[in-house]
C-alpha positions in Angstrom: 112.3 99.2 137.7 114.1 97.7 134.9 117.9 98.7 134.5 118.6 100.5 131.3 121.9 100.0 130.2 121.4 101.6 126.3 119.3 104.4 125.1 119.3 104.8 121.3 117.9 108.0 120.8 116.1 109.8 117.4 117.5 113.1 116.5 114.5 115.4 115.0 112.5 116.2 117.2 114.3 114.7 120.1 117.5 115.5 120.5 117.0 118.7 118.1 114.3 120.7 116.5 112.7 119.6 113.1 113.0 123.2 111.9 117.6 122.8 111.6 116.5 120.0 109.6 113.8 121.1 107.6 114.6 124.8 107.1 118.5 124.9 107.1 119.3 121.4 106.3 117.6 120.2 103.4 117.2 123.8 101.3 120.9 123.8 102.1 121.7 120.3 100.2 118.9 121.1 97.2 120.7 123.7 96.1 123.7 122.5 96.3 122.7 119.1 94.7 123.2 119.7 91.1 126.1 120.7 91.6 127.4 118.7 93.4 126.4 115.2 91.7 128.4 117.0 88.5 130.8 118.0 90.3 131.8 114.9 92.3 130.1 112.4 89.6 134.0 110.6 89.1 134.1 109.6 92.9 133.2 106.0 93.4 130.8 106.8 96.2 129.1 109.5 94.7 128.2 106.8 91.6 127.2 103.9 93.6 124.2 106.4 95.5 123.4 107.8 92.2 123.0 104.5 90.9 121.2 102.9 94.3 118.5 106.0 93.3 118.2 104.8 90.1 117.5 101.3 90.5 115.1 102.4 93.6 112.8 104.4 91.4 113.5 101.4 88.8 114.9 103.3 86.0 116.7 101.2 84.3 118.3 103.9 81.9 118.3 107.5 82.7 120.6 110.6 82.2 122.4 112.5 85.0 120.1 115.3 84.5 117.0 113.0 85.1 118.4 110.8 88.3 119.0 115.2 89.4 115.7 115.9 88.8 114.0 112.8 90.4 116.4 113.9 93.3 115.2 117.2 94.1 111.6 115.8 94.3 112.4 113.6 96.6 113.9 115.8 99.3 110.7 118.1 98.6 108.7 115.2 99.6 111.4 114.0 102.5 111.4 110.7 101.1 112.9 108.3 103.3 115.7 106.9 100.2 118.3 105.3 102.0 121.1 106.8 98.7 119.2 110.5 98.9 120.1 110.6 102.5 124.0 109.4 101.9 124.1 112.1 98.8 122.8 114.9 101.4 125.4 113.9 104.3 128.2 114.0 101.9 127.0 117.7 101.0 125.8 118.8 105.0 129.7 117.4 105.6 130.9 120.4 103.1 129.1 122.8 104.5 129.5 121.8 108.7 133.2 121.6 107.6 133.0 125.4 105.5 131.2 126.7 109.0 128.6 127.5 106.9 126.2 126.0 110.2 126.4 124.0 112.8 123.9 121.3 114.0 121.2 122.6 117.2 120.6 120.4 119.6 118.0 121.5 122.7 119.6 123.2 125.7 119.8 120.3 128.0 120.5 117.2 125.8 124.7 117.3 125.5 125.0 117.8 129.6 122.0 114.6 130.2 123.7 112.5 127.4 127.2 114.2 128.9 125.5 112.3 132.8 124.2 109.0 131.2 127.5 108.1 129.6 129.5 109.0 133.4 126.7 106.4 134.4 127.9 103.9 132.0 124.8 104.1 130.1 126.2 103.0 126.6 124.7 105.8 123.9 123.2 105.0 119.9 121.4 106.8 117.2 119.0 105.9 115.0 118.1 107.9 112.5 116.7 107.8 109.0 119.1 110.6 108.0 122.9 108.9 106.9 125.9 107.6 109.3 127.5 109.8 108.1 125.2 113.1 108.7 124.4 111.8 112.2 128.0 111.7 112.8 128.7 114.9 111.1 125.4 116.1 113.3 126.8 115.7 116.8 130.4 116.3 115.6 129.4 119.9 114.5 126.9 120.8 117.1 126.0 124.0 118.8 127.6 122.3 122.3 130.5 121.1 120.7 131.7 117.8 119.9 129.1 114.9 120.9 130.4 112.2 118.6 132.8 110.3 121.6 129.7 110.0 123.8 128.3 107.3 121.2 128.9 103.8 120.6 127.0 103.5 117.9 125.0 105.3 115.4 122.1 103.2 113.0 120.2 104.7 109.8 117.6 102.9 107.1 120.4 100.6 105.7 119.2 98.2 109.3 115.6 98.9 108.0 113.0 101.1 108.7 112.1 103.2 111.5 108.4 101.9 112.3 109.2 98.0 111.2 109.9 96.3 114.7 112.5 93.7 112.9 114.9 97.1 112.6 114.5 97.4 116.4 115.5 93.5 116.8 118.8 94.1 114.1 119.6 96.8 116.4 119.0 94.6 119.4 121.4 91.8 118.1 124.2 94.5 117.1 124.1 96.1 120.7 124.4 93.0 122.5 121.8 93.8 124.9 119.0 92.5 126.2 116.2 94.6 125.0 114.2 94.6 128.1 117.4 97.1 129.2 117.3 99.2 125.9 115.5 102.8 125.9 114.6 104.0 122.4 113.9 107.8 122.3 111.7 109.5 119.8 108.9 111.7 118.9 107.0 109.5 116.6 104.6 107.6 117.7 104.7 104.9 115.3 108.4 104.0 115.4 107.9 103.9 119.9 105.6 101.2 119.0 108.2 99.1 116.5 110.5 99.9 119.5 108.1 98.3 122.0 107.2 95.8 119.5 110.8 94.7 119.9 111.0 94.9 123.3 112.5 97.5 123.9 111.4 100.1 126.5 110.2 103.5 125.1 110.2 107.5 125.8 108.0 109.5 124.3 109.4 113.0 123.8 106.7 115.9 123.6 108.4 118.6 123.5 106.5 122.7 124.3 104.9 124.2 123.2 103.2 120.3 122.6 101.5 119.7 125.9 102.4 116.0 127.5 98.6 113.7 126.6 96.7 112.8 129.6 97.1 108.8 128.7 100.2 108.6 126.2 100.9 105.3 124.5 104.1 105.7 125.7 105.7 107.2 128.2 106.1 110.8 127.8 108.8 113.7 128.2 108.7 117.2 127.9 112.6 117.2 127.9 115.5 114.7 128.4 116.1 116.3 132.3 112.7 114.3 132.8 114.0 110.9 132.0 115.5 108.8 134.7 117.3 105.8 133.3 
């Protein structure tokens, strides 16, 4: 068996459940969003996203209230907008820091990731959600404090999750062969980009999903199962 000497893992789905993300997460930053953007609108950060989403829908003029409105669609539809996700960490970080929630994770991932890094498994995200809300993720979990377990954390700004050339950007920023990289995830599609890549690949199927009889991948019912 090949040594693995990096796992870069996913978060929903793998190393937590889509519902945080979808039922506390994003209703939490939609409401607060308007808000917010007037709020905040003099911070240089705040601008450069706001203008990022502008140019990405390609509207070349268009009032606050419009790049707002264009916004709020786009978490309804969960598009993948590199500036939507760094507007929403900037608004999960008020509310992780105002203990208004804090981030789940499944029962057995902090003590497996806790066991990999005493095995001097070197740890990375990749996720299409910010930096900065991955960070702010593990920082405010429900096990405590994940963030010194990683080296590393990746979002869209490397490219996207199902293109294999983000799996080879990854690849050269590690430093690692990627015969001895594991990429974690529940997504099918972005385990192949992985492979494509050459990295190798776990395949988390989590209950009540029952593990297929021939996976494309290989699978997991939990991170306990995986043997680095």
């Amino acid at each position: 068996m090949i040594e693995i000497r990096a796992i870069v893992t996913d978060i929903e789905g793998t190393t937590s459940s889509i519902s945080f993300v979808k039922d506390v997460l994003f209703p939490y930053a939609r409401k607060r969003l308007p808000g917010f953007v007037e709020t905040h609108v003099d911070r240089p950060e705040v601008q450069h996203w706001l203008h990022e989403a502008a140019k990405e829908a390609g509207l070349v003029e268009a009032s606050r209230q419009e790049v707002i409105e264009m916004l709020l669609r786009w978490i309804d539809e969960d598009r993948k907008s590199t500036a939507l996700k760094a507007l929403q960490g900037m608004i999960w970080k008020e509310g992780y820091e105002a203990g208004d929630y804090r981030a789940h994770v499944y029962p057995e991932v902090a003590a497996r990731l806790h066991q990999w890094r005493a095995d001097g498994i070197h740890l990375y995200v990749y996720s299409s959600g910010s930096v900065q809300a991955q960070k702010l993720f593990f920082r405010y979990s429900e096990a405590g404090d994940l963030t010194p377990l990683f080296a590393g954390y990746f979002d869209t700004e490397i490219g996207p999750k199902r293109e294999a050339a983000s799996y080879r950007r990854i690849v050269e920023a590690v430093g690692e062969r990627p015969e001895h990289m594991l990429f974690l995830s529940d997504i099918v599609e972005e385990l192949d980009a992985a492979s494509a890549a050459g990295m190798q690949t776990g395949w988390l199927v989590r209950p009540p999903q029952a593990l297929p009889a021939r996976p494309a991948h290989t699978a997991y019912a939990d991170f306990d199962a995986i043997a680095p």
